[in-house]
C-alpha positions as CSV (number, residue, x, y, z in Angstrom):
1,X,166.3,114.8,131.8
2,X,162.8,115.6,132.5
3,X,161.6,114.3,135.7
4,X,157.3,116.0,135.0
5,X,157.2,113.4,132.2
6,X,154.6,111.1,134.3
7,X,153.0,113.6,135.3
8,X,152.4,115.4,131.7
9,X,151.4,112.6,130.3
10,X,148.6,112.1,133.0
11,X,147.4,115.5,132.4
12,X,147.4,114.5,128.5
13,X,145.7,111.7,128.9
14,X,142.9,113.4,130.8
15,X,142.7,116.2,128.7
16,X,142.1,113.6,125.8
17,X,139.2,111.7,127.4
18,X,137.7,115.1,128.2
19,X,137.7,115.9,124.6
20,X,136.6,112.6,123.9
21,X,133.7,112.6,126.3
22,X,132.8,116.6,124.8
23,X,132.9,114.9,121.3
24,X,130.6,111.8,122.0
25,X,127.7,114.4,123.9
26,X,128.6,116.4,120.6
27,X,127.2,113.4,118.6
28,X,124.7,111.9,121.0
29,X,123.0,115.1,120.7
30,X,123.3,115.7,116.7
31,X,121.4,111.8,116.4
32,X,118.9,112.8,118.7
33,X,118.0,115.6,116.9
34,X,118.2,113.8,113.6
35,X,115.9,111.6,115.3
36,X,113.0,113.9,116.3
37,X,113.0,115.3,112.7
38,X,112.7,111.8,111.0
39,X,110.0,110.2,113.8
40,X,107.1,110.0,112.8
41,X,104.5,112.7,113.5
42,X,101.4,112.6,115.8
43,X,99.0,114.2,113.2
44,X,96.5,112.9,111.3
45,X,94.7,114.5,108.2
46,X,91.7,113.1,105.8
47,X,89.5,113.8,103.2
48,X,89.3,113.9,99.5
49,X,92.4,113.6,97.7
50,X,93.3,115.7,94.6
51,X,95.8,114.5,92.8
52,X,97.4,117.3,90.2
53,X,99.2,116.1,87.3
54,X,101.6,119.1,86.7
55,X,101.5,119.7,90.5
56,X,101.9,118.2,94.1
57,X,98.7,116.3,95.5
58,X,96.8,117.7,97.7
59,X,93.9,116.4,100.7
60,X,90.3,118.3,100.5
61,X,89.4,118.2,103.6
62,X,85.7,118.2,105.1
63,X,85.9,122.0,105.8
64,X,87.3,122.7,102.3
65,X,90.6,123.8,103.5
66,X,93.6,122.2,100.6
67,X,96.6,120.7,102.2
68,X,99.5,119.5,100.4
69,X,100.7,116.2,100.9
70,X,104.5,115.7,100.8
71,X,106.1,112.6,101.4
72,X,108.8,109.8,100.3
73,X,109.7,108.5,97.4
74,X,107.8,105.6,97.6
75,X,104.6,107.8,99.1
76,X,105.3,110.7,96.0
77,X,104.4,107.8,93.6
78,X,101.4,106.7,95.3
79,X,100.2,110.2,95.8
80,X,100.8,111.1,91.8
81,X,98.9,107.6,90.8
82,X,95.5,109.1,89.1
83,X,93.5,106.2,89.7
84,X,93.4,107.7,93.6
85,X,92.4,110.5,92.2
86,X,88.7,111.6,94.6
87,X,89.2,108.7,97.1
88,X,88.3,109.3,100.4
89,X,92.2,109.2,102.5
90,X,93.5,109.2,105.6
91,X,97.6,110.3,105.6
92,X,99.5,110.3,109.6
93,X,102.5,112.5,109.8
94,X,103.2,116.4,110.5
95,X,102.2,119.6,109.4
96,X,105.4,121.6,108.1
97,X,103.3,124.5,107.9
98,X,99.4,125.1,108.0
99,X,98.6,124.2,104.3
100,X,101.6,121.6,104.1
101,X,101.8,118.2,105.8
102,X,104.7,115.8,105.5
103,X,103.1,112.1,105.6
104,X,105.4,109.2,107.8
105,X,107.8,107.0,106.1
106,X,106.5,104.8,103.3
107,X,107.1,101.9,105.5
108,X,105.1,102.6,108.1
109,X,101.5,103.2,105.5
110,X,101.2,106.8,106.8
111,X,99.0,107.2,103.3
112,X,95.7,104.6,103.3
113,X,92.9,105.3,101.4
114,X,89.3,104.7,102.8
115,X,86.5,102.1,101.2
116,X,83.2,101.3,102.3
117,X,84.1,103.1,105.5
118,X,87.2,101.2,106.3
119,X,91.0,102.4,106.1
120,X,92.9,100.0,103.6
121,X,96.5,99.7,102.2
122,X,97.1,100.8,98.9
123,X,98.6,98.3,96.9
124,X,99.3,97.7,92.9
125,X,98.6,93.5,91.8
126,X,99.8,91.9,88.6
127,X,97.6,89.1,87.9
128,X,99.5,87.6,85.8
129,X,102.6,87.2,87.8
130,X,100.5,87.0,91.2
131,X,102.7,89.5,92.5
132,X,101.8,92.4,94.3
133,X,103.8,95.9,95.3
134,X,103.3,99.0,97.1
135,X,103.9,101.6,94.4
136,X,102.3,102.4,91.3
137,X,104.1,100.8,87.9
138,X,104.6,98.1,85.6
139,X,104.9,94.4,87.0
140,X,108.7,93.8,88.0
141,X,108.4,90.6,86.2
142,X,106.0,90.8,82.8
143,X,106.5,94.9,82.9
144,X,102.7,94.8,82.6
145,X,100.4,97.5,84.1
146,X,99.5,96.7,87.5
147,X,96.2,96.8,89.1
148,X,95.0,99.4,92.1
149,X,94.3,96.9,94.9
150,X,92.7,98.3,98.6
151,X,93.3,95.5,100.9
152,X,92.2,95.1,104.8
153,X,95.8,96.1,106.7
154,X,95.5,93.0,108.7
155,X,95.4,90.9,105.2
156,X,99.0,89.4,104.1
């Protein structure tokens, strides 16, 4: 007969939330740092954008200095869409290195393109359908081509 046996499983149990508590600071930390890489950045770059067909798109700025732009899924479209090809842009995110900057998430319209002096959303309108999207392609309805639309980003 063990006569301990209250005792070791006290220690056990311990021991086990110790672990426990280790692992959770083990996680907290790994989703903070997930965090920091997917928040959004504090830069801001603008100028002429190039876009490349065989190659990535890239911001002319007012000192002449290329920058890549990198982005999304959603933004990659945008930024490969010729018809934005020489507009004036703005794009908010981070550089990843001098001559490379990764533009916010798509949701957040880290990419707007400027007209008559004004930042606008860029957005693709079928007529036809009276539908509008954010990306570049056919009409999800007709499967028509859809039309480059700059809108006001306080417009719905």
């Amino acid at each position: 007969m063990k006569q301990h046996t209250g005792a070791t499983r006290a220690e056990a149990r311990a021991a086990k939330i110790e672990v426990m508590r280790a692992c959770l600071w083990v996680a907290a930390l790994a989703g903070a740092a997930l965090w920091a890489v997917d928040a959004p950045g504090g830069a801001t770059v603008s100028g002429k954008l190039i876009v490349h067909p065989a190659g990535p798109a890239v911001v002319e700025t007012q000192d002449h200095r290329q920058i890549v732009l990198e982005g999304d899924e959603s933004t990659s479209k945008v930024l490969a869409d010729q018809r934005l090809n020489g507009f004036e842009v703005e794009a908010r995110g981070r550089f990843t290195s001098p001559d490379h900057f990764l533009i916010d998430p798509f949701y957040t319209h880290g990419l707007m393109a400027r007209k008559d002096g004004k930042l606008k959303l860029i957005s693709y309108y079928c007529s036809v359908c009276n539908i509008r999207s954010y990306t570049p392609g056919p009409c999800v309805c007709c499967q028509r081509e859809t039309t480059l639309e700059l809108r006001d980003p306080n417009q719905h």
